[in-house]
N, C-alpha and C positions, 0 to 999 in steps of 0.2 A: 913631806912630799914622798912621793911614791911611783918611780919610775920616771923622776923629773915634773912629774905634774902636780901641782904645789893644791893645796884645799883645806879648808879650817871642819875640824872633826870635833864635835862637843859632848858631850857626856853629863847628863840633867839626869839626879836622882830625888825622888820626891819621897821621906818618908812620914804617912799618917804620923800624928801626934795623939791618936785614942791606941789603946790596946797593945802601944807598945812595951817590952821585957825582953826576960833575959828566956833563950830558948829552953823548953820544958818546962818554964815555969807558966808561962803566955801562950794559951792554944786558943784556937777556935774563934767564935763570932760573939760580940756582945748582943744584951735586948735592942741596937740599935742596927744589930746588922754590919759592924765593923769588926777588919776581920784582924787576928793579932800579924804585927811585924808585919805590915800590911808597905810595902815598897814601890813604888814606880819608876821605870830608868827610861829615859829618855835617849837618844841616839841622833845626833842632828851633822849632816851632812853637806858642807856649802862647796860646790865647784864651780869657777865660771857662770853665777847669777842664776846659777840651778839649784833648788836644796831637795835636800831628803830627810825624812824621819821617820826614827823603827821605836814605837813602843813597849816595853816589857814590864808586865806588871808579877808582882809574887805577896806570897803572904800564907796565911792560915786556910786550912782547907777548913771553909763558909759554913759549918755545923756547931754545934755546942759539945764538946768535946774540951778533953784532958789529960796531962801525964804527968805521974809524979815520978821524979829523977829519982836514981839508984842506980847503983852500981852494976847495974849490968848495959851489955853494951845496947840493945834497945829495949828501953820501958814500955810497957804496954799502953795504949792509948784508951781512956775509958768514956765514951758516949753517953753522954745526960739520958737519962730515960724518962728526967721528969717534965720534960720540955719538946716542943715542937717544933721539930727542923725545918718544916715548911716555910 
């Protein structure tokens, strides 16, 4: 409750089961179009027979792309050039 006015507050996170890993190791979009560490959160709101819901999606930027981890504090990210991002 929140200034006495009492409300059920939900929290729904949905994570794809393709192209999930561990970060820098999993970049980019497969041939299928899925994208890595690919997350969905849901937000759901009930007051008085009223709801609400706020969508938040995250994941890999949608291109064929890569980084190999190293010891520096950011790896450079390297772009397939053999492939079509379209």
């Amino acid at each position: 409750s929140i200034n006495g006015k009492c409300f059920d507050w939900l929290l729904v996170s949905r994570r794809s089961c393709f192209r999930a890993g561990v970060r820098y190791y999993v970049r980019g979009i497969d041939s299928e179009g899925h994208a890595a560490n690919f997350v969905e959160t849901e937000q759901i709101v009930h007051y008085k027979g009223s709801k609400a819901s706020f969508v938040q999606t995250r994941g890999s930027i949608p291109f064929f792309w890569s980084q190999r981890p190293n010891l520096k504090y950011k790896p450079k990210p390297q772009i397939s050039k053999s492939v079509n991002h379209v």
